[in-house]
Biotite code that builds the C-alpha atoms (Angstrom):
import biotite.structure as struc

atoms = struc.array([
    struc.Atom([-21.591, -20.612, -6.005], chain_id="A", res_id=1, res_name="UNK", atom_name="CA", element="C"),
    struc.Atom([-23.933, -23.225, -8.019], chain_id="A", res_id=2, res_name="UNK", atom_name="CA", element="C"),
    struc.Atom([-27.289, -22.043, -9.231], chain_id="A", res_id=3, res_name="UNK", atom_name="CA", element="C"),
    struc.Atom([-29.254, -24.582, -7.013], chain_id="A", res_id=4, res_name="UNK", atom_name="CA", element="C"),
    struc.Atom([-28.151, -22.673, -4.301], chain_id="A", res_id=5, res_name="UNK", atom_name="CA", element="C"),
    struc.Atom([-28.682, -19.387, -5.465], chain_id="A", res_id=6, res_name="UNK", atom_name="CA", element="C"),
    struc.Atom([-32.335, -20.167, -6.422], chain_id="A", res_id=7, res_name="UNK", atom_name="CA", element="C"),
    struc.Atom([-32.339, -21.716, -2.963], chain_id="A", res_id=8, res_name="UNK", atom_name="CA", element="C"),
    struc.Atom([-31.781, -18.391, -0.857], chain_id="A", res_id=9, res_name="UNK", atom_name="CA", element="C"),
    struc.Atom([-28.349, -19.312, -0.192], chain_id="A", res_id=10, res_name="UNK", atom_name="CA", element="C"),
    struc.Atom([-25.675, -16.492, 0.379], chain_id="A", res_id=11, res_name="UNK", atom_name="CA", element="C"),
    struc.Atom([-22.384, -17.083, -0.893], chain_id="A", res_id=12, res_name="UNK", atom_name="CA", element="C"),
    struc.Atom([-19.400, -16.660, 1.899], chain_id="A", res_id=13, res_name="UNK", atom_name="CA", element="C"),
    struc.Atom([-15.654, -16.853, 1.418], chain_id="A", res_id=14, res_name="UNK", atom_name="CA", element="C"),
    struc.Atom([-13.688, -18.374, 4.482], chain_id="A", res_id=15, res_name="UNK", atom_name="CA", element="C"),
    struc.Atom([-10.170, -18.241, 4.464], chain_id="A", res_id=16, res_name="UNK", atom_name="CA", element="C"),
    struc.Atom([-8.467, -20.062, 7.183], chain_id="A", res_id=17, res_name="UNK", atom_name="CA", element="C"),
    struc.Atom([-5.323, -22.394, 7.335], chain_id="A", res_id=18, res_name="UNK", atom_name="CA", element="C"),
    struc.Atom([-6.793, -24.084, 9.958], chain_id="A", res_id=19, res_name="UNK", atom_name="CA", element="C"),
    struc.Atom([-8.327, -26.780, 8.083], chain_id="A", res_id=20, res_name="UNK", atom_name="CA", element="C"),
    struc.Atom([-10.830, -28.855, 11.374], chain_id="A", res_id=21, res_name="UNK", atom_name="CA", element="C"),
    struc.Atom([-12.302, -25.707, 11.643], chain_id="A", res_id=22, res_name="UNK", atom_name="CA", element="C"),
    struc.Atom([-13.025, -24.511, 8.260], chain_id="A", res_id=23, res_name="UNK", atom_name="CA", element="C"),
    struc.Atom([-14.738, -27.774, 8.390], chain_id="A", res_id=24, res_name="UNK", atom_name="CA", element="C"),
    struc.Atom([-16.905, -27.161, 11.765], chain_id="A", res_id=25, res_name="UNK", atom_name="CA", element="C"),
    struc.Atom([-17.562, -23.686, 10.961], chain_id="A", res_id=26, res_name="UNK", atom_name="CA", element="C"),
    struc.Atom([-18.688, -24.620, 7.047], chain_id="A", res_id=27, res_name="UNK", atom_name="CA", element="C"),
    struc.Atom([-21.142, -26.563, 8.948], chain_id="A", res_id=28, res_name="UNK", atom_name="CA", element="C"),
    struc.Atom([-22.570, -24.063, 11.055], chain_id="A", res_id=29, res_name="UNK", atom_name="CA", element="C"),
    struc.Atom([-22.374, -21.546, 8.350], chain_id="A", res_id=30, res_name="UNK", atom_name="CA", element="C"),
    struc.Atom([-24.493, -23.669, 5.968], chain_id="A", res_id=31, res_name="UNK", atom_name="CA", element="C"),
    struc.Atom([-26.655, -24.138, 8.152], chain_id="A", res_id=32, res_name="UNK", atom_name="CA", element="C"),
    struc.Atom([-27.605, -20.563, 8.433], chain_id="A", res_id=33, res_name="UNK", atom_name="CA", element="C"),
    struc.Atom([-28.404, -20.192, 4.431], chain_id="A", res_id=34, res_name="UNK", atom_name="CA", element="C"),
    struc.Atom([-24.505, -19.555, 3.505], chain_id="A", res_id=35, res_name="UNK", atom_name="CA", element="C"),
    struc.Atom([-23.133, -21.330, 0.594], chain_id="A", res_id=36, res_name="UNK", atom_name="CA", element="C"),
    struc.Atom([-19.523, -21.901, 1.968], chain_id="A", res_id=37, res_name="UNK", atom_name="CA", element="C"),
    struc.Atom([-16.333, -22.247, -0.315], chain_id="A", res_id=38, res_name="UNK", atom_name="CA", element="C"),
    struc.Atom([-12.775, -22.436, 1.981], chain_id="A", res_id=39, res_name="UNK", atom_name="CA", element="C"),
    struc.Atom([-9.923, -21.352, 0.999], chain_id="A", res_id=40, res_name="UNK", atom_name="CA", element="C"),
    struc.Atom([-6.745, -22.297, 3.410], chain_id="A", res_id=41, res_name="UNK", atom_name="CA", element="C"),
    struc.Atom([-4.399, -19.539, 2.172], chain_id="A", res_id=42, res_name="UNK", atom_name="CA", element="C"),
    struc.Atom([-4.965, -15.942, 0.851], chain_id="A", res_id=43, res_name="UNK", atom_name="CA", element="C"),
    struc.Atom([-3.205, -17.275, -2.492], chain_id="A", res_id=44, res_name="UNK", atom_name="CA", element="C"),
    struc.Atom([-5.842, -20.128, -2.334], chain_id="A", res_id=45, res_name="UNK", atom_name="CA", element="C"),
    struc.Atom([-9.002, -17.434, -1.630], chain_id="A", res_id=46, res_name="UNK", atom_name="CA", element="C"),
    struc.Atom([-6.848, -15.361, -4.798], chain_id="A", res_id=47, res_name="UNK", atom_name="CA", element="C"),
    struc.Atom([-7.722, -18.302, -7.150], chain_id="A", res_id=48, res_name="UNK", atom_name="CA", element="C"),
    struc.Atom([-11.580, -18.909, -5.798], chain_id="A", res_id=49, res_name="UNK", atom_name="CA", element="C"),
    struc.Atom([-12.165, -15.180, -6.147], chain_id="A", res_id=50, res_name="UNK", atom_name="CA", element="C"),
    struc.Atom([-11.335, -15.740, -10.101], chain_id="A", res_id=51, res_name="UNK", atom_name="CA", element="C"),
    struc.Atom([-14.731, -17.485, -10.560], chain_id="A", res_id=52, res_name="UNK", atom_name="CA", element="C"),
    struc.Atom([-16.546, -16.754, -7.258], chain_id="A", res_id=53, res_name="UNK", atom_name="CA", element="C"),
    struc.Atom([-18.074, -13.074, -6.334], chain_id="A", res_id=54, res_name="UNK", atom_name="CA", element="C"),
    struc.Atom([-18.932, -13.365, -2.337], chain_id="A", res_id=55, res_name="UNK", atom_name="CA", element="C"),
    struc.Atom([-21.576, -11.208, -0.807], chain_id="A", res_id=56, res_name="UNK", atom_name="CA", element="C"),
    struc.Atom([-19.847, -11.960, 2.496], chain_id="A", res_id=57, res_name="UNK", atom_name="CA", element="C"),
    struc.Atom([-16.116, -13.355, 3.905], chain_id="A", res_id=58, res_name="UNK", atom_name="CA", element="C"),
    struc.Atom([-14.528, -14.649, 7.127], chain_id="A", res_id=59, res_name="UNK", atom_name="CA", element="C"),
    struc.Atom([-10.648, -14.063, 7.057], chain_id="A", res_id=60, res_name="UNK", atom_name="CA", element="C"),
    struc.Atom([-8.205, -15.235, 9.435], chain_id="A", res_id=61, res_name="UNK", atom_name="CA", element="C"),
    struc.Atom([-5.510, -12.423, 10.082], chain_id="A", res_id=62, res_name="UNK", atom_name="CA", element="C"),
    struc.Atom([-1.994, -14.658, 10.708], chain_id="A", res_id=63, res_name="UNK", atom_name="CA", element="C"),
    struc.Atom([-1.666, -17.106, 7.914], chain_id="A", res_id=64, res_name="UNK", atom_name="CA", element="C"),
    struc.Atom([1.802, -18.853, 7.327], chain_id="A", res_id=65, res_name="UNK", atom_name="CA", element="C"),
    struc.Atom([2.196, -17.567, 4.161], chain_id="A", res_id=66, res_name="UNK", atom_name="CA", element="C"),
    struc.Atom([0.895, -14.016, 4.579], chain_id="A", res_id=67, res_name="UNK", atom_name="CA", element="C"),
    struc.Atom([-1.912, -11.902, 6.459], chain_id="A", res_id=68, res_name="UNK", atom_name="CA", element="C"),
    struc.Atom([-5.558, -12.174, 6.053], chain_id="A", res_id=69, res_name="UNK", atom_name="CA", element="C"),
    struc.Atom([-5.328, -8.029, 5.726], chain_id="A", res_id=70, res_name="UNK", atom_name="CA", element="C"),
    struc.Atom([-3.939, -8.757, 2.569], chain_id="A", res_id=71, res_name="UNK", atom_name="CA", element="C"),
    struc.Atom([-6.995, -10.103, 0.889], chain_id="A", res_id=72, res_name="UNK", atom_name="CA", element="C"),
    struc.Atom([-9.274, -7.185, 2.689], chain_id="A", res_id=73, res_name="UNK", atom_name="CA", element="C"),
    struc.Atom([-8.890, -5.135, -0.543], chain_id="A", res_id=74, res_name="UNK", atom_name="CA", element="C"),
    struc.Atom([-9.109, -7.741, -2.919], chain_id="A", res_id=75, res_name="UNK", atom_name="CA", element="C"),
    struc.Atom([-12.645, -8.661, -1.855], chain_id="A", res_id=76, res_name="UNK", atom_name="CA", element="C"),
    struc.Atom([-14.032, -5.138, -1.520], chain_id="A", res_id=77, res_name="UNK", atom_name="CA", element="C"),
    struc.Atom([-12.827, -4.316, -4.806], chain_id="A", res_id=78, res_name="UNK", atom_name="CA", element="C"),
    struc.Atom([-14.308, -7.969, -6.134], chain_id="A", res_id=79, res_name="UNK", atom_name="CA", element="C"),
    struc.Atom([-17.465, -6.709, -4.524], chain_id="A", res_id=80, res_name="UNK", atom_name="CA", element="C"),
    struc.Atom([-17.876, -3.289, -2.953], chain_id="A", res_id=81, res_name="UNK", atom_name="CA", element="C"),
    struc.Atom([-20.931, -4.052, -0.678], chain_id="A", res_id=82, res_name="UNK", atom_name="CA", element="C"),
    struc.Atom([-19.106, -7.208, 0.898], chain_id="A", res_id=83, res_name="UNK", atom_name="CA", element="C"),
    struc.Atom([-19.596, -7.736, 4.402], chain_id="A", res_id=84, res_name="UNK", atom_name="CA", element="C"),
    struc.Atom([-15.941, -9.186, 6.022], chain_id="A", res_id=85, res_name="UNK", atom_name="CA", element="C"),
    struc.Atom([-15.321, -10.489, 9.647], chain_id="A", res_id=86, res_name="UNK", atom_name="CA", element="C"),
    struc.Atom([-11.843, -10.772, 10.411], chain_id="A", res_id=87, res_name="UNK", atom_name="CA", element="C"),
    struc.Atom([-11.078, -13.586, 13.363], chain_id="A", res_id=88, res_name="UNK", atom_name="CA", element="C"),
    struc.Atom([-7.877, -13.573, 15.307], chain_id="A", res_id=89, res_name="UNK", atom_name="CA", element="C"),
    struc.Atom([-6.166, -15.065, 18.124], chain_id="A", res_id=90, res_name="UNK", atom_name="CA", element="C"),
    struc.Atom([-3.897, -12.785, 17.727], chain_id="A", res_id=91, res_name="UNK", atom_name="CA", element="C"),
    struc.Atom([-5.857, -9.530, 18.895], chain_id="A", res_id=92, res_name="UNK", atom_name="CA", element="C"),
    struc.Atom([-4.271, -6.181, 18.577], chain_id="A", res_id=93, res_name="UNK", atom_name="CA", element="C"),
    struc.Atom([-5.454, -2.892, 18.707], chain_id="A", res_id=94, res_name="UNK", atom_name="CA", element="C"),
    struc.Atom([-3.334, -2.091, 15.758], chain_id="A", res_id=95, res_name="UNK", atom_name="CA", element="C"),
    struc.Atom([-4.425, -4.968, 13.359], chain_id="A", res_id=96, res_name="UNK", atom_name="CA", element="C"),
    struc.Atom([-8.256, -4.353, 13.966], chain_id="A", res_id=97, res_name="UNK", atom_name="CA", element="C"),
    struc.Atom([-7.726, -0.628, 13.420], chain_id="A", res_id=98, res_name="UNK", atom_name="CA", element="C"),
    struc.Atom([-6.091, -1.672, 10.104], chain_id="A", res_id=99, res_name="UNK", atom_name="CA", element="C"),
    struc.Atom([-8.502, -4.186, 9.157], chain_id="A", res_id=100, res_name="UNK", atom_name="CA", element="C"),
    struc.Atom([-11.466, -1.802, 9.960], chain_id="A", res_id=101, res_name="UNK", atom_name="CA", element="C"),
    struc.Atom([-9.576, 0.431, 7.448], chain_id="A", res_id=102, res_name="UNK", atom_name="CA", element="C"),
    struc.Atom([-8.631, -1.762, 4.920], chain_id="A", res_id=103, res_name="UNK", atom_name="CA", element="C"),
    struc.Atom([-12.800, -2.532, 4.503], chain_id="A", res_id=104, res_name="UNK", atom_name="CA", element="C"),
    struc.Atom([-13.819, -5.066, 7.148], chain_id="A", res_id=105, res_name="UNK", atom_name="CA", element="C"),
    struc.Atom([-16.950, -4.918, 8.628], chain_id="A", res_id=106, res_name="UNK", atom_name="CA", element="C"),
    struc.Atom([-16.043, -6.453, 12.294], chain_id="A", res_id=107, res_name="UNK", atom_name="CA", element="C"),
    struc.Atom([-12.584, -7.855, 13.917], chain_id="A", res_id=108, res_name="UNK", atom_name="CA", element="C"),
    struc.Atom([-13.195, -11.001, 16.548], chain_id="A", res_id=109, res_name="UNK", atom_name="CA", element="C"),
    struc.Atom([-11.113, -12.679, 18.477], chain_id="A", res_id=110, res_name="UNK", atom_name="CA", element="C"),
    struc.Atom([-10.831, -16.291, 18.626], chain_id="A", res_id=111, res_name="UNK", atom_name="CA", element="C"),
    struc.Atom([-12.921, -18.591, 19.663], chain_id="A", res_id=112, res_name="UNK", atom_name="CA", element="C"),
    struc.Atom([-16.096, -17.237, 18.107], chain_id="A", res_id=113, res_name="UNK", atom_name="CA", element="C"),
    struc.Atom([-18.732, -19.384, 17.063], chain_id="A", res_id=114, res_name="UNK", atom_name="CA", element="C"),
    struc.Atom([-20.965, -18.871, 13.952], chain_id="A", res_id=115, res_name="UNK", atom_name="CA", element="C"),
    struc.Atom([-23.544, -16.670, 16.248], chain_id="A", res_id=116, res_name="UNK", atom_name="CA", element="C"),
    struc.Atom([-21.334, -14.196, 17.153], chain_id="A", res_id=117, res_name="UNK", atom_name="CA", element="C"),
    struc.Atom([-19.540, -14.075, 13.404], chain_id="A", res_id=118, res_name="UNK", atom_name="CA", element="C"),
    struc.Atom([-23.281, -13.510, 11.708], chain_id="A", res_id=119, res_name="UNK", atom_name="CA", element="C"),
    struc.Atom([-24.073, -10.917, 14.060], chain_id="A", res_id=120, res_name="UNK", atom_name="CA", element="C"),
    struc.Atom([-20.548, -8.932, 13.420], chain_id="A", res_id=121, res_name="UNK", atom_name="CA", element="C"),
    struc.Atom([-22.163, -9.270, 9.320], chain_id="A", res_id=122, res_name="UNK", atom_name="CA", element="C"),
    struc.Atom([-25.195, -7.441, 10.774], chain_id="A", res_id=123, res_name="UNK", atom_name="CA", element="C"),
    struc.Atom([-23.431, -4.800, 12.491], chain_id="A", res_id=124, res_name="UNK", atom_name="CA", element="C"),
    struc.Atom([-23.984, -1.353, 10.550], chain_id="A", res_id=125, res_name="UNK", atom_name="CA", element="C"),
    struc.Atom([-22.386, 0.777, 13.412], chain_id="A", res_id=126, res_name="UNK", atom_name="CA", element="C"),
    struc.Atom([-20.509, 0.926, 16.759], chain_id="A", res_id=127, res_name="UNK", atom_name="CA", element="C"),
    struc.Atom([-22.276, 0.255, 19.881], chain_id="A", res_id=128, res_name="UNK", atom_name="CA", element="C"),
    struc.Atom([-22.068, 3.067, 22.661], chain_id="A", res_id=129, res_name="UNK", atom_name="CA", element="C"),
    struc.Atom([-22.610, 1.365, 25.400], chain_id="A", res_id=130, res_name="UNK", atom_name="CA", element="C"),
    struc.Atom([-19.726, -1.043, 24.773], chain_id="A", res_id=131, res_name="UNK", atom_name="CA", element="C"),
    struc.Atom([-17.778, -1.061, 28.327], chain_id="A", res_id=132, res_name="UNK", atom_name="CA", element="C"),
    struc.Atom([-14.499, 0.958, 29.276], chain_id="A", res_id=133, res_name="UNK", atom_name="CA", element="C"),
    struc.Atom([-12.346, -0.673, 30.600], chain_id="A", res_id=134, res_name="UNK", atom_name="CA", element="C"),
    struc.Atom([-11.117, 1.293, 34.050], chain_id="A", res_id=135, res_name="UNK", atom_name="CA", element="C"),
    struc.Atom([-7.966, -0.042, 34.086], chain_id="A", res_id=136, res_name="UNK", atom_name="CA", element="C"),
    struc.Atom([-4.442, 1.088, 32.191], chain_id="A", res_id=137, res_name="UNK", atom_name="CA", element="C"),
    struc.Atom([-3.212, -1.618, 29.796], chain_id="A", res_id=138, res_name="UNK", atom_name="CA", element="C"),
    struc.Atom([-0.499, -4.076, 32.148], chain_id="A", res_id=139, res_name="UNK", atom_name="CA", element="C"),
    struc.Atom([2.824, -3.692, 30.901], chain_id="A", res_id=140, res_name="UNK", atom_name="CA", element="C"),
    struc.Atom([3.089, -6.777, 28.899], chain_id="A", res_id=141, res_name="UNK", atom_name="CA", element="C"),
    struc.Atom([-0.274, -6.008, 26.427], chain_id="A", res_id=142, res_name="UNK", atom_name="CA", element="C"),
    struc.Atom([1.309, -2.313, 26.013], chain_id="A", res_id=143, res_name="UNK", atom_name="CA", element="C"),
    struc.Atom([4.889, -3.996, 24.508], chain_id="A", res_id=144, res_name="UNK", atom_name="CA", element="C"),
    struc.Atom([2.734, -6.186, 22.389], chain_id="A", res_id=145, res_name="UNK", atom_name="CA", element="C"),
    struc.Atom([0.510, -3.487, 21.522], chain_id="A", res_id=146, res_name="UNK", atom_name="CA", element="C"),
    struc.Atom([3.479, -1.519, 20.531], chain_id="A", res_id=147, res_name="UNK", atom_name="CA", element="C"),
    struc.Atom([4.666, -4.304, 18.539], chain_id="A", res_id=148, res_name="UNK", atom_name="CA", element="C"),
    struc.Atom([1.841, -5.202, 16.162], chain_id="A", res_id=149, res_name="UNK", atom_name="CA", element="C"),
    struc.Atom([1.635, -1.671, 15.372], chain_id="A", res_id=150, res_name="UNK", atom_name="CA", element="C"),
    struc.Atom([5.125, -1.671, 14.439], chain_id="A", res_id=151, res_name="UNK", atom_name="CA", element="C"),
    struc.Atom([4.523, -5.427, 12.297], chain_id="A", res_id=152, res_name="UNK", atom_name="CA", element="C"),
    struc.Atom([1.521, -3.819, 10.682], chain_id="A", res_id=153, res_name="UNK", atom_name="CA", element="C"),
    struc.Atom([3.409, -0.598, 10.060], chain_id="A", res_id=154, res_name="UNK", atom_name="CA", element="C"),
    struc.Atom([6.430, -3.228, 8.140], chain_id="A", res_id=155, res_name="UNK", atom_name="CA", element="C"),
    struc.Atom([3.868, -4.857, 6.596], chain_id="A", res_id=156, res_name="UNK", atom_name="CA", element="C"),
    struc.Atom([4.152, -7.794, 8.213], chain_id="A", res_id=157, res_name="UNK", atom_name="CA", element="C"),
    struc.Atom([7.930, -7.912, 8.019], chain_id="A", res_id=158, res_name="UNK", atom_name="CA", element="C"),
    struc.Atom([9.535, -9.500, 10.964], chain_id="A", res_id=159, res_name="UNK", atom_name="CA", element="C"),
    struc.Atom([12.949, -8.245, 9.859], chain_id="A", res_id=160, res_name="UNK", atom_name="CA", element="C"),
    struc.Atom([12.183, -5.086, 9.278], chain_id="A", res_id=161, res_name="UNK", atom_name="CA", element="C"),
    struc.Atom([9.808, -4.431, 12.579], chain_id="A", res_id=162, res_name="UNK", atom_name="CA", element="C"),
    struc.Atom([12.945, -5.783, 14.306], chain_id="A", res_id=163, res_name="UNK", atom_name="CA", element="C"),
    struc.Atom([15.490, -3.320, 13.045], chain_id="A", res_id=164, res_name="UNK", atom_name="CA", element="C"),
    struc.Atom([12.751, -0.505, 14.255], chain_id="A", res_id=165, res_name="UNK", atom_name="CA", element="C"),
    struc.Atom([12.505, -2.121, 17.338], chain_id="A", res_id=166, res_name="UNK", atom_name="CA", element="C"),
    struc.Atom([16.160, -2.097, 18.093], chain_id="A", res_id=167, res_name="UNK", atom_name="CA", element="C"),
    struc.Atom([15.698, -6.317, 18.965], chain_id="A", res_id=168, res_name="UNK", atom_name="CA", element="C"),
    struc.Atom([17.345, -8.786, 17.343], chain_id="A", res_id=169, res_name="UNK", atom_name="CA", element="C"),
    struc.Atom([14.904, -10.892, 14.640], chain_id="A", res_id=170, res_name="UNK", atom_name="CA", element="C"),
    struc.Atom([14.667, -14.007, 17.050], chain_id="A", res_id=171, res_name="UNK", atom_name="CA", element="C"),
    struc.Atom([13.760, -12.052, 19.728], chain_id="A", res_id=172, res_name="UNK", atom_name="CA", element="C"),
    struc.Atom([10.859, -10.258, 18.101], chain_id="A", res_id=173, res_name="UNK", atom_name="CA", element="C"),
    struc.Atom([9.559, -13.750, 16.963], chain_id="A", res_id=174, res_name="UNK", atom_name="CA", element="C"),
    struc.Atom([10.195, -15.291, 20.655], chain_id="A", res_id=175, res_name="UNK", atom_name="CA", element="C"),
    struc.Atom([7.816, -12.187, 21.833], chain_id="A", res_id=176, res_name="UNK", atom_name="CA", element="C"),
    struc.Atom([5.125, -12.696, 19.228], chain_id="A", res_id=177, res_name="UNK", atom_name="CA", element="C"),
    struc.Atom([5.101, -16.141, 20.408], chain_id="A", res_id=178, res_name="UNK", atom_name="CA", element="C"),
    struc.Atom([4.264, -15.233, 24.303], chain_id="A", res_id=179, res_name="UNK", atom_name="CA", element="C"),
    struc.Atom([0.653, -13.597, 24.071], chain_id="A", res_id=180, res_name="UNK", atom_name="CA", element="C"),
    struc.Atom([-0.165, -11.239, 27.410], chain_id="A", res_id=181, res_name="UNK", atom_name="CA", element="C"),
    struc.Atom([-3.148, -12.732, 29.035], chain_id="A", res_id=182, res_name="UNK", atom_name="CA", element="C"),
    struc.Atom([-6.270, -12.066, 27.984], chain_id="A", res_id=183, res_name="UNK", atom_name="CA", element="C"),
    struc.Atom([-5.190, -12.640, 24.361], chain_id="A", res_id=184, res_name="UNK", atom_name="CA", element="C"),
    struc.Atom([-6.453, -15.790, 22.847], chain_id="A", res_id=185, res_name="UNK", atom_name="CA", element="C"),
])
């Protein structure tokens, strides 16, 4: 972060995204809103920023192609302690936003979520009560994905491994990641 924003109010916020368009839009949006933005498009990337750069607050994606945005979850609290993270997904498991919440995030969202909803999640001190239950038993398909994030998460992201535990053979795992059950951006 540059002094000229500092002095300006400005709040320095680490997003780490591959997805490079919107980085961009949500920079925008973001700066707009009083954050001083730097982008990073790979958790190696955010690795090197953090060297010189101490946010107060960070958006991480959770799939990246070279590793998972839960990866850099302890990097940044221990860089900063009273950090505020969001984790975005379109790749929404119960599993992975149990871990992030874990790990040190302050809020899991799916995708799409616009900058609104992500300063909002930085606000958030505690759980809301009246959040709805659902009625209705998970369909059959969101339990076997379910089952299978838990097990990714549990191999550490591992494909190979979450496959041998699942008794499926490696392409087959990654053919199931691929299909997302409805209702799962």
């Amino acid at each position: 972060m540059n002094e000229d924003n500092k002095t300006a109010g400005m709040k320095p916020l680490l997003l780490v995204d591959d997805d490079e368009t919107f980085c961009e839009v949500l920079s925008h949006a973001l700066t707009k809103r009083h954050y001083d933005v730097s982008i990073a498009h790979s958790v190696s990337a955010a690795e090197t920023i953090l060297e010189t750069l101490t946010p107060d607050f960070a958006i991480v994606d959770l799939r990246m192609p070279e590793s998972y945005g839960l990866d850099l979850i302890p990097t940044l609290c221990e860089k900063n302690p009273e950090i505020r993270i969001v984790v975005l997904t379109g790749y929404a498991s119960i599993a992975t936003a149990i871990e992030a919440i874990k790990l040190g995030a302050t809020h899991y969202l799916t995708k799409p979520a616009d900058a609104d909803e992500i300063v909002a999640a930085f606000d958030r001190e505690k759980g809301k009560t009246d959040t709805e239950v659902e009625g209705q038993p998970l369909a059959l398909d969101r339990l076997e994905w379910e089952h299978i994030q838990k097990v990714l998460a549990d191999c550490n992201g591992n494909i190979s491994a979450a496959a041998r535990q699942l008794k499926l053979h490696r392409r087959t795992l990654q053919r199931k990641l691929q299909k997302r059950p409805s209702g799962i951006q």
